[in-house]
C-alpha positions in Angstrom: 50.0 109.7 -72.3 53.8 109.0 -72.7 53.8 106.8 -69.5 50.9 104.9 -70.8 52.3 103.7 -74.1 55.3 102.9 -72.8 53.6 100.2 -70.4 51.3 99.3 -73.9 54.3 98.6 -75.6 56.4 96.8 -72.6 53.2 94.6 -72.3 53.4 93.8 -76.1 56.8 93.3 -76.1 56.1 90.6 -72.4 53.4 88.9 -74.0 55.2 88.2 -77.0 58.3 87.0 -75.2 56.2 84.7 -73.4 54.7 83.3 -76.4 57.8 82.9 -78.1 59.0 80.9 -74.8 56.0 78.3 -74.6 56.1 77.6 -78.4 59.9 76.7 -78.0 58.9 74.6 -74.7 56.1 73.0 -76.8 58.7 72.0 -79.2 61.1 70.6 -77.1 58.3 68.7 -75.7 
């Protein structure tokens, strides 16, 4: 159960990091 949110919450945490990363590469662009 534990184990299982921590990967939830690491896969929010990637996904968001992402995100933030293409909209700032978008704006450079």
């Amino acid at each position: 159960m534990v184990v299982s949110l921590c990967v939830l919450l690491g896969t929010l945490i990637g996904s968001a990091i992402i995100a933030e990363l293409v909209l700032r590469f978008q704006g450079i662009i």
